[in-house]
C-alpha positions as CSV (number, residue, x, y, z in Angstrom):
1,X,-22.2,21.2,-16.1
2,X,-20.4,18.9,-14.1
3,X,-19.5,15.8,-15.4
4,X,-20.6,13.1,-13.3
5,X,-18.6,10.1,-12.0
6,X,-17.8,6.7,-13.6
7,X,-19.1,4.1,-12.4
8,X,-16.1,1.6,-12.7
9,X,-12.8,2.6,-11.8
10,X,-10.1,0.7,-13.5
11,X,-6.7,-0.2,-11.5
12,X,-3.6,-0.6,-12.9
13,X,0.0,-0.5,-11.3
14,X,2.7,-0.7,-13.9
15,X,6.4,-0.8,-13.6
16,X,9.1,-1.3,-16.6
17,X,5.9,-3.2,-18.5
18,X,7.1,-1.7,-21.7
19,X,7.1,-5.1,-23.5
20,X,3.4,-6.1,-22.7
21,X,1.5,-2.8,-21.6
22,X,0.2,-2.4,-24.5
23,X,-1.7,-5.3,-24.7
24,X,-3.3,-4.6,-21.4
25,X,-4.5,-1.3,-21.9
26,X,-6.1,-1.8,-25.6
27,X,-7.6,-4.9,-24.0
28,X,-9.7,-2.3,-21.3
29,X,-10.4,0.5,-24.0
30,X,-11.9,-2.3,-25.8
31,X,-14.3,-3.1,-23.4
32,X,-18.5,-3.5,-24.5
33,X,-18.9,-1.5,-20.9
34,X,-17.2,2.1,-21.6
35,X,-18.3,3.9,-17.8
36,X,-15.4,4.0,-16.6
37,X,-12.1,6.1,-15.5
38,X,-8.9,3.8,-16.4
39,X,-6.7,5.3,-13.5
40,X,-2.6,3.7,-14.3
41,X,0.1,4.1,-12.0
42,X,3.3,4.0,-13.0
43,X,5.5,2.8,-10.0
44,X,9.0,4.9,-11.7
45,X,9.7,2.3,-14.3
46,X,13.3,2.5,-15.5
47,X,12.0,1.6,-19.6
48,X,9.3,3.4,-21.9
49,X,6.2,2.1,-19.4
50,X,5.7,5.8,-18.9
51,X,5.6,7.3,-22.0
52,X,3.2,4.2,-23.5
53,X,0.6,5.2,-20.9
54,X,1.3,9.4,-21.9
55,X,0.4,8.3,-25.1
56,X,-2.5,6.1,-24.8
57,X,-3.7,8.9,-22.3
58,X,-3.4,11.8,-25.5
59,X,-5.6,9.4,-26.8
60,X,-8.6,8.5,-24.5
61,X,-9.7,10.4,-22.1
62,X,-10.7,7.6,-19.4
63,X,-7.3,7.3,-19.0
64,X,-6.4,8.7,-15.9
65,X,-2.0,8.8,-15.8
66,X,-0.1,8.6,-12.6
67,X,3.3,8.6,-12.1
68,X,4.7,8.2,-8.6
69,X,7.7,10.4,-7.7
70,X,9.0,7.1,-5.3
71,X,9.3,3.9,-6.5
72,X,6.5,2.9,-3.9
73,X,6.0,-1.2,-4.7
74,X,2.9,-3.2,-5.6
75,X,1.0,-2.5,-2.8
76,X,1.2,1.4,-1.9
77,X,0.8,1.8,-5.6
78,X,-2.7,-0.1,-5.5
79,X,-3.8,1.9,-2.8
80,X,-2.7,4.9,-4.2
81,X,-4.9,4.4,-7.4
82,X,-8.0,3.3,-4.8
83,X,-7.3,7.0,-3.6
84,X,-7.7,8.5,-6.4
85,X,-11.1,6.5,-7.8
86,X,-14.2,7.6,-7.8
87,X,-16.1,5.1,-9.0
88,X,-18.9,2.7,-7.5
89,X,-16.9,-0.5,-8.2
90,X,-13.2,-0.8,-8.6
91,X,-11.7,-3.2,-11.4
92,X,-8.4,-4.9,-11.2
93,X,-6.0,-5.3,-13.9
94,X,-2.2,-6.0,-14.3
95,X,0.2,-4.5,-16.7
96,X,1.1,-7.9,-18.9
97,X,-2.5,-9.6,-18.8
98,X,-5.1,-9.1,-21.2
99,X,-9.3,-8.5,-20.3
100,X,-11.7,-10.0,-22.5
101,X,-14.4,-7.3,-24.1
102,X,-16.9,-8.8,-22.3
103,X,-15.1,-8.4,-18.8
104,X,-16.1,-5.7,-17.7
105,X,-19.9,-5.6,-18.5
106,X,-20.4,-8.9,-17.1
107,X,-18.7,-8.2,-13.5
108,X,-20.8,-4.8,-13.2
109,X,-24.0,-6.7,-14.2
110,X,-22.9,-9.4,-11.7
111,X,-22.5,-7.1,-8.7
112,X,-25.7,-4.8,-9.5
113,X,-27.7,-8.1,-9.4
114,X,-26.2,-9.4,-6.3
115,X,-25.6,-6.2,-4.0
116,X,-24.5,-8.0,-1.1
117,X,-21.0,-9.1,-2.5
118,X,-18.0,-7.2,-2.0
119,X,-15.8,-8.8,-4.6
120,X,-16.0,-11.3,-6.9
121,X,-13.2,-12.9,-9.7
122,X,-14.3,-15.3,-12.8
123,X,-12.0,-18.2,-14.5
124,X,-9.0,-17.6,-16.1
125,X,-6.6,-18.7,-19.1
126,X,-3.1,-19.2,-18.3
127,X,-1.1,-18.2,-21.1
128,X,2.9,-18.0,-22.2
129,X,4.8,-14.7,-22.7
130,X,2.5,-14.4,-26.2
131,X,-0.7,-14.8,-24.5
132,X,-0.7,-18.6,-26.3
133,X,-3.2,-20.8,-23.8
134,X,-1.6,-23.2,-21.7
135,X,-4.6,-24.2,-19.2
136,X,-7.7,-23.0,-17.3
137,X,-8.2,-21.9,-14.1
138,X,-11.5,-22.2,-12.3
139,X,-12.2,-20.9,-8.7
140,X,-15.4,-21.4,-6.8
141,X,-18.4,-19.7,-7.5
142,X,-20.4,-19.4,-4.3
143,X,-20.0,-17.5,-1.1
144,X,-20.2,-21.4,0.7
145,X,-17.6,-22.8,-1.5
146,X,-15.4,-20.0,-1.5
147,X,-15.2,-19.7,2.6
148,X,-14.6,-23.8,2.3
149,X,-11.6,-23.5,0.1
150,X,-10.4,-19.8,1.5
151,X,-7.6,-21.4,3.7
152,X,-5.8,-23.4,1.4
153,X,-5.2,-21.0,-2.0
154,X,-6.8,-17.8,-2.7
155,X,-9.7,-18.4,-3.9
156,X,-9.8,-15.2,-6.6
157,X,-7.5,-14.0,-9.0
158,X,-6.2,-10.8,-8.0
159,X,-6.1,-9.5,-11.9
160,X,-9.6,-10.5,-12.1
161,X,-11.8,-9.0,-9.4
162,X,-14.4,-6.5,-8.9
163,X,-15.3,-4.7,-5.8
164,X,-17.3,-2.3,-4.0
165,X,-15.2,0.6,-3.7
166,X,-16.9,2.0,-0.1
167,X,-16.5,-1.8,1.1
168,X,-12.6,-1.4,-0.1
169,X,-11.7,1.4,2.0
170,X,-14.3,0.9,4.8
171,X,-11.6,-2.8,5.5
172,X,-9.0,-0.1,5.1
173,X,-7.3,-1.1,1.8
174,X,-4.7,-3.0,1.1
175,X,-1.9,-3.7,4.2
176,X,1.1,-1.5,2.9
177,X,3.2,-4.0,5.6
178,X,2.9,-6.9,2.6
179,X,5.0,-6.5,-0.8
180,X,3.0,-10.0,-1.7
181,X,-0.1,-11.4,-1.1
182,X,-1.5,-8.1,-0.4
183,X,-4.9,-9.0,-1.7
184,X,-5.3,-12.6,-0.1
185,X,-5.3,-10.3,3.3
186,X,-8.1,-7.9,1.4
187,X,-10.2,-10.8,0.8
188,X,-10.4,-11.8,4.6
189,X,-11.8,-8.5,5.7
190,X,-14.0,-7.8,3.3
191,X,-15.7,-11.0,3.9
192,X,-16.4,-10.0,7.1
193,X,-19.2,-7.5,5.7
194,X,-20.0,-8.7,2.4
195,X,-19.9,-12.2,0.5
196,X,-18.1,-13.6,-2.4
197,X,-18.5,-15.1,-5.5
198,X,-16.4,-16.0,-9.0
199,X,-18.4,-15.8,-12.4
200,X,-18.1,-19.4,-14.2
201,X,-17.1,-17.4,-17.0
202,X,-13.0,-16.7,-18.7
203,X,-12.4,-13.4,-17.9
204,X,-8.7,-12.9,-18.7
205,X,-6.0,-14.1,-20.2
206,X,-2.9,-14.3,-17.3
207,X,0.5,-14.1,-19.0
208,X,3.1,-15.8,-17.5
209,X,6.6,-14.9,-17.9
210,X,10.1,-14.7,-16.1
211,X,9.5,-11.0,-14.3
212,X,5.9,-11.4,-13.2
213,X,5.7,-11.6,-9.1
214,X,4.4,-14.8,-9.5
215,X,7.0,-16.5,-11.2
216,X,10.0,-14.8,-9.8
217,X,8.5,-14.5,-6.0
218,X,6.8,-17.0,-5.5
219,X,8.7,-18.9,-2.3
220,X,8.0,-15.0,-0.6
221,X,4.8,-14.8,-1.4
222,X,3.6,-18.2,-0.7
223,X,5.1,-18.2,2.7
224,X,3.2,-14.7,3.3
225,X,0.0,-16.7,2.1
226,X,0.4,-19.1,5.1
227,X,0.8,-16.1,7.6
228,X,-2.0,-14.4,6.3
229,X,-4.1,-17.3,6.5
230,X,-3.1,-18.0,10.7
231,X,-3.5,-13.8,10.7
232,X,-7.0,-14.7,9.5
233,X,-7.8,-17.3,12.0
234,X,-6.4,-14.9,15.0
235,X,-7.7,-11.8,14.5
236,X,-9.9,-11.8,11.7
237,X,-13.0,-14.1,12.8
238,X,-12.1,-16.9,11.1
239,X,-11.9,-20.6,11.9
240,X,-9.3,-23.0,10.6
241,X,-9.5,-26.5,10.6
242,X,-7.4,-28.9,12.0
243,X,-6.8,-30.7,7.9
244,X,-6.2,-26.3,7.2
245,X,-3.5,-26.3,9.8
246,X,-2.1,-29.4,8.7
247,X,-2.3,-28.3,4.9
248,X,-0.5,-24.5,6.0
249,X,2.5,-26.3,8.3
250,X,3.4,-28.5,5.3
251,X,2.6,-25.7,2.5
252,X,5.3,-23.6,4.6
253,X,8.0,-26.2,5.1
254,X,8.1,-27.0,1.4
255,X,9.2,-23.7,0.7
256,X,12.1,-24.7,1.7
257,X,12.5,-27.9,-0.2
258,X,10.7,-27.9,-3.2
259,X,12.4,-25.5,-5.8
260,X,10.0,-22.6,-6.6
261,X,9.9,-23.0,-10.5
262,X,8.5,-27.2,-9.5
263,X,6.3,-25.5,-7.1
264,X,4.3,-23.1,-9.7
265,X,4.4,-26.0,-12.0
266,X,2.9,-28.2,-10.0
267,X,-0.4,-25.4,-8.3
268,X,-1.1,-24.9,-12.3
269,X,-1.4,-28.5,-12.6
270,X,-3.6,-28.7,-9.7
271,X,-5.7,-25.6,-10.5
272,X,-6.2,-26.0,-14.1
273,X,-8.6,-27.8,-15.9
């Protein structure tokens, strides 16, 4: 008999996560949903990522353990996992965050209601190295609101999304060309053939510490925000304002001004309620 497919498929790139993996991947075995493969890509980590995964994998079978033969960054890694899904919806999740048990089930229940969205995100808790909260993050909830408020952050977190698998690589995946910001680019083509939405729900804990992207990239990646957003507006159907272009110019020439640790400091304060 063959065994028939999931229908989530759960991402996961990893590299030298040895200190928090572990959290993140009992967090998604934990889920109240259980249909799904739990595909994780180790991206040649240097510590004992690998051998956490081997053994989580002896352990569950959902676990589906990848090891790349290249470091191949972020982004290649993603779309390497996308490859090799076969479920209905693919799931996002990062190496040092933490799903709550409802995640899953929620997002799925979400997306069979509403079959005309392509990806959707929920709220989040931004938490310290321990997964201690520190604030909350809300993003908007409706397709309207989320088009309104597209140009000046990304309006999902990337840790948190759902997404039609067929609508994923119909846009073509994630753009190997950016190490950052590879998903705020996703999220412009696939709202070209589907709509958005965020749950007003928590669905993950974000850990903040010194190694992750955001933190220690975050001058890089913002500035590839801004292109992305002008990329948008030139080849991807989408219309800036004048206050967007105004907000993008000055966004980009304070990267060069503002230090980057007063910078993150001051988007949570902005973003969190």
């Amino acid at each position: 008999m063959t065994k028939k497919d999931p229908l989530v498929s759960v991402v996961m790139p990893a590299y030298n996560a040895e200190k928090f993996i572990g959290d993140a991947i009992e967090s998604i075995l934990n889920q109240t949903f259980k249909d799904f493969e739990f595909i994780i890509v180790d991206d040649c980590s240097k510590d004992k990522t690998w051998k956490i995964i081997q053994d989580y994998a002896k352990k569950d079978e959902r676990i589906v353990p990848v090891k790349n033969e290249e470091n191949l960054k972020t982004t290649a890694t993603l779309n390497k996992g996308i490859n090799l899904s076969k479920g209905k919806y693919l799931v996002r999740m990062d190496a040092d965050d933490w799903s709550y048990p409802y995640r899953i089930q929620e997002q799925v229940n979400f997306m069979e209601k509403y079959p005309d969205i392509v990806v959707s995100g929920g709220s989040i808790e931004v938490c310290d190295e321990k997964l201690n909260f520190k604030n909350k993050r809300e993003y908007p909830n409706s397709d309207e609101d989320v088009r309104r408020k597209i140009f000046r952050y990304s309006p999902f977190a990337h840790p948190s999304i759902i997404m039609k698998r067929g609508s994923v690589i119909e846009v073509g995946m994630y753009d190997e060309k950016l190490p950052l910001s590879q998903d705020y680019d996703l999220y412009f083509r696939l709202g070209n053939i589907g709509k958005f939405a965020n749950l007003d729900r928590i669905l993950i804990k974000l850990r903040n510490h010194p190694q992750s992207s955001s933190m220690s990239k975050e001058k890089d990646q913002e500035r590839i925000a801004v292109r992305t957003r002008f990329k948008a507006d030139k080849y991807y159907g989408y219309k800036m304002t004048l206050g967007d272009r105004l907000y993008s110019i000055i966004q980009w020439l304070s990267t060069y001004v503002v230090p980057g640790k007063m910078k993150f400091w001051l988007f949570n304060l902005l973003r969190s309620s």
